[in-house]
C-alpha positions as CSV (number, residue, x, y, z in Angstrom):
1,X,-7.6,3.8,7.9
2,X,-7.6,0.0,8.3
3,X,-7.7,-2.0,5.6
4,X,-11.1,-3.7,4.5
5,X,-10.8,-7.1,5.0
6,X,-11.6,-8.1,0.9
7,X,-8.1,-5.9,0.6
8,X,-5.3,-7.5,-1.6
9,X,-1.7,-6.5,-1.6
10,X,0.8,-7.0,-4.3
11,X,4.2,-6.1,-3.2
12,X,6.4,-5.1,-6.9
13,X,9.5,-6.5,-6.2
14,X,13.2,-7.4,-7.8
15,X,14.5,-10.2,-6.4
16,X,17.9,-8.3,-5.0
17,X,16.6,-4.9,-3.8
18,X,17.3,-4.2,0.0
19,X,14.6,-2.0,0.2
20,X,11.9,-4.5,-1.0
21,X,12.9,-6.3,1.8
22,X,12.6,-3.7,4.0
23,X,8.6,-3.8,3.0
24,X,8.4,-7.8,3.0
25,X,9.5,-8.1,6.4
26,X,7.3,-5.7,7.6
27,X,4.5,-7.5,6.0
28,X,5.7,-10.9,7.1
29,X,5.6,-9.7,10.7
30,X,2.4,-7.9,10.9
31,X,1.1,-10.9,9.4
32,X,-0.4,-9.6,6.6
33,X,-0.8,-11.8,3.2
34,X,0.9,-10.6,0.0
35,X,1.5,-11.1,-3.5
36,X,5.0,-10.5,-4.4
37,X,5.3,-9.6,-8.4
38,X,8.9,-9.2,-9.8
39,X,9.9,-7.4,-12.6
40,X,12.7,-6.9,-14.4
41,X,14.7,-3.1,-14.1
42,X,16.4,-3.8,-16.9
43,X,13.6,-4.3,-19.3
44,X,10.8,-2.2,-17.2
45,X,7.2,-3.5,-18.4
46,X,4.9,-0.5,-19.3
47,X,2.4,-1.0,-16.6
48,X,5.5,-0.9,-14.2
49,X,6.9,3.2,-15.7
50,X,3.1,4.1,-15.8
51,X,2.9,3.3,-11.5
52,X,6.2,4.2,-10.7
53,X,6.9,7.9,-10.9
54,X,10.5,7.0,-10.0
55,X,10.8,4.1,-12.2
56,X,12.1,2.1,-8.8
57,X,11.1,-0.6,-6.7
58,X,9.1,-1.4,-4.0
59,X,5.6,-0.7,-4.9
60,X,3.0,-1.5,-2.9
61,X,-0.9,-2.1,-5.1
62,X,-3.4,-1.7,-3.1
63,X,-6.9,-3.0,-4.5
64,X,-10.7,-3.7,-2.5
65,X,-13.6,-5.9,-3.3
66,X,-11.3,-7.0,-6.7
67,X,-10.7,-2.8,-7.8
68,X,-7.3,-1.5,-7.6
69,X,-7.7,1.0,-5.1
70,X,-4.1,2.7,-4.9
71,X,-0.2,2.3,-5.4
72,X,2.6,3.7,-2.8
73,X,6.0,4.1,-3.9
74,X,9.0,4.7,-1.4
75,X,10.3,1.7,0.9
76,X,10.1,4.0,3.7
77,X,6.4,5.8,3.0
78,X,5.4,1.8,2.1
79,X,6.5,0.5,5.6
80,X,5.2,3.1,7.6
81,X,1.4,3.0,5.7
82,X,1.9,-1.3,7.2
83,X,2.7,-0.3,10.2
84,X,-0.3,1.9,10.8
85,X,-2.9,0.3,8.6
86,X,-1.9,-3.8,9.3
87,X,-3.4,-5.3,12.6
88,X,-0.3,-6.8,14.9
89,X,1.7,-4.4,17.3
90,X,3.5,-1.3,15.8
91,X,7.0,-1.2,14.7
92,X,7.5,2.0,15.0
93,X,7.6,3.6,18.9
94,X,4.5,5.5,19.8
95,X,6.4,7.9,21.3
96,X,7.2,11.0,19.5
97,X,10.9,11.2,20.6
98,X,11.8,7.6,20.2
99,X,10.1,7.6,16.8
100,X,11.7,10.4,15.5
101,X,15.3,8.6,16.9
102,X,14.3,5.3,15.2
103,X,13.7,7.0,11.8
104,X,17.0,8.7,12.3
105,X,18.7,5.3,12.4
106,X,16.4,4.3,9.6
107,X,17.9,6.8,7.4
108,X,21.4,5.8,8.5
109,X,21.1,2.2,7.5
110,X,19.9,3.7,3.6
111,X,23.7,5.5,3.9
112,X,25.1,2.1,4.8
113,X,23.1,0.8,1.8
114,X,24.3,3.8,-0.4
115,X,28.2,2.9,0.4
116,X,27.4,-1.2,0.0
117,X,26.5,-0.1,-3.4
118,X,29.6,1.4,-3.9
119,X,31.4,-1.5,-3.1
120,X,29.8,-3.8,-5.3
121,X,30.8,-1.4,-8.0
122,X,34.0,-0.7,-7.5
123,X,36.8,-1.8,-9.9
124,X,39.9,-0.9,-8.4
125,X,42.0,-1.6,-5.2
126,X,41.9,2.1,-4.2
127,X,37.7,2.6,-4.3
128,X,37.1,-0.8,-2.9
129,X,39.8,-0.3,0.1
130,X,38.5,3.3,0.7
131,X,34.4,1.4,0.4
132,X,35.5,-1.3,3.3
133,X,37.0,1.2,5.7
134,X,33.6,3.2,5.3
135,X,31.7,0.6,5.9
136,X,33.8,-0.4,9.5
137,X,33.2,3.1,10.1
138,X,29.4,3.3,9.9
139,X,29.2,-0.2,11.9
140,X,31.6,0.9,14.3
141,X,28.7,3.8,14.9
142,X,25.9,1.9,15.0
143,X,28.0,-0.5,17.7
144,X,28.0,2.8,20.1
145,X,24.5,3.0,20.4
146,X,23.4,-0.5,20.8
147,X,22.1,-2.2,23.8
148,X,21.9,-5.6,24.9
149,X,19.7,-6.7,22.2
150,X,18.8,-9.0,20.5
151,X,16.9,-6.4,18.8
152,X,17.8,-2.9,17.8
153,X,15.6,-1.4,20.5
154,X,16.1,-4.4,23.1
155,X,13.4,-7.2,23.1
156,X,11.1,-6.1,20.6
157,X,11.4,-6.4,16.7
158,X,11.2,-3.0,15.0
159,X,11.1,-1.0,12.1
160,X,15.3,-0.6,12.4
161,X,15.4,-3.9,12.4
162,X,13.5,-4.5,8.9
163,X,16.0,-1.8,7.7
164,X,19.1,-3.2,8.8
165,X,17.9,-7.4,8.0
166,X,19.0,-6.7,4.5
167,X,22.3,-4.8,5.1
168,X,23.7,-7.7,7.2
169,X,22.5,-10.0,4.4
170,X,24.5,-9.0,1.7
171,X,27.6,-9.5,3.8
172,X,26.6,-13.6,4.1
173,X,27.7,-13.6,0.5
174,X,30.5,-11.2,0.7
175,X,32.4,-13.0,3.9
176,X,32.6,-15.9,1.1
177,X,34.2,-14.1,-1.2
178,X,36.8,-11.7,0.9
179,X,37.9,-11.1,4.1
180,X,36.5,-7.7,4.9
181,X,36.9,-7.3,8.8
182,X,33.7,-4.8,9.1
183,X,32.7,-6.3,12.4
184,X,35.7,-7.1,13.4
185,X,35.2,-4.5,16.6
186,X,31.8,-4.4,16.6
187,X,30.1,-8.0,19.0
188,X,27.3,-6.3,19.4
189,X,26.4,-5.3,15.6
190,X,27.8,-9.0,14.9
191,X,25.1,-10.8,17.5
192,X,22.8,-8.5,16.2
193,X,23.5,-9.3,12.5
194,X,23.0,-13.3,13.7
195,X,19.6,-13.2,15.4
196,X,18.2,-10.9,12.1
197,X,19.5,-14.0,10.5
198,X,17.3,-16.3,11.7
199,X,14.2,-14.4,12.1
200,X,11.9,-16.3,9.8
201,X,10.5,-13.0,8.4
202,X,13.7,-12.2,7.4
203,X,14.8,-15.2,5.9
204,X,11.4,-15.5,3.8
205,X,12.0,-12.0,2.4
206,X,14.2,-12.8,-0.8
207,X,14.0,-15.9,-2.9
208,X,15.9,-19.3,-2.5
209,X,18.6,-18.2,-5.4
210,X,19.1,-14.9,-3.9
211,X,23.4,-15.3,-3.2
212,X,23.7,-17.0,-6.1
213,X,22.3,-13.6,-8.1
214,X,24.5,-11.2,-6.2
215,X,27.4,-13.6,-7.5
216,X,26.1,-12.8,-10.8
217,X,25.3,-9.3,-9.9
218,X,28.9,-8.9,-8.8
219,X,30.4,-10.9,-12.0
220,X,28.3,-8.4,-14.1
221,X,30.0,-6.0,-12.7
222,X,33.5,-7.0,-12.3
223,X,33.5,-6.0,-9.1
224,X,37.3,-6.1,-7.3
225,X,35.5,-7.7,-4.5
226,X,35.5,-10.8,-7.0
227,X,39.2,-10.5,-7.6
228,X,39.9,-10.6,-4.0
229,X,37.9,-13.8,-3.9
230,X,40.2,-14.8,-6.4
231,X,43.7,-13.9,-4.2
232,X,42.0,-15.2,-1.2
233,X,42.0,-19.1,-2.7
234,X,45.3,-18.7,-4.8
């Protein structure tokens, strides 16, 4: 189904989730205007439990000729719904094979996610040390099946590439704070990681303030990664 062209789309956002900006970059590269609405997880409005079954973000509100029409939930089921619906060429390979391989690698950059989370939370030398080398690891296996580039696929933007935009970001704040060495090995993940970084959609997916609230994020948190920042400048 193709969107009628009185559609509106609201994009349910919080300013530092990874998978939000999995669905804004889509967006921004099909070229399709949005509405981005933040709310706050820590204080969930009641409209916000009442469309979320999973009480997470993104959400993507659908609504025609002024009537809310529908609401997805699931970064992934959100994307793909863009990709089909959202004039602009796809993101996602038309064939079969290749898209089932790109939604592999999809699913790996949500592990990578899942053990950047686990960094940010760890308190201790041990549980940050053992998070780092993870991390190498999983970089150092993405590396192996890289091409030339720029892009994940070669010369076209793709859905892998919306996925892995927001894992490279996170590290433009950590490389300020420690000296982690997860690309130390890996040139082609690290030219990779620079042209996401200037790919406009990529850049316009989180707000201006966003490395100054992971800071805080990580402060809330007294995350070791903050008392290596500390060692690093003593």
């Amino acid at each position: 189904m193709k969107l009628h062209e009185t559609s509106t789309l609201t994009l349910v956002s919080h300013p530092l989730c990874p998978y939000v900006q999995r669905a804004a970059i889509v967006l921004a590269e099909k070229g399709a205007g949005f509405e981005k609405r933040y709310v706050d997880l820590a204080n969930r409005p009641e409209w916000f439990d009442a469309l979320s079954p999973l009480g997470k973000v993104p959400l993507l509100m659908i609504a025609r000729d002024g009537h809310e029409d529908a609401v997805l939930f699931e970064s992934a089921v959100i994307c793909e719904y863009l990709d089909e619906t959202q004039p602009g060429r796809a993101l996602l390979p038309r064939d079969a094979l290749e898209r089932a391989r790109h939604r592999g690698w999809i699913e790996f950059g949500s592990s990578i996610l899942a053990e950047i989370w686990k960094l940010e939370i760890a308190t201790d030398a041990p549980t940050y040390h053992a998070q780092v080398k993870a991390l190498a690891q999983r970089f150092a296996t993405v590396e192996r099946v890289l091409g030339a580039g720029p892009w994940f696929a070669g010369g076209e933007f793709g859905m892998v590439d919306a996925v892995f935009a927001p894992i490279f970001r996170y590290f433009e704040v950590f490389d300020e704070l420690a000296d982690l060495h997860v690309f130390a090995d890996t040139p082609k993940v690290t030219a990779w990681r620079d042209a996401l970084a200037a790919r406009p959609s990529v850049i316009g997916a989180v707000p201006a303030d966003y490395a100054q609230r992971l800071r805080t994020f990580l402060h809330s948190r007294d995350a070791y990664l903050l008392r290596e920042s500390t060692e690093r400048t003593i």
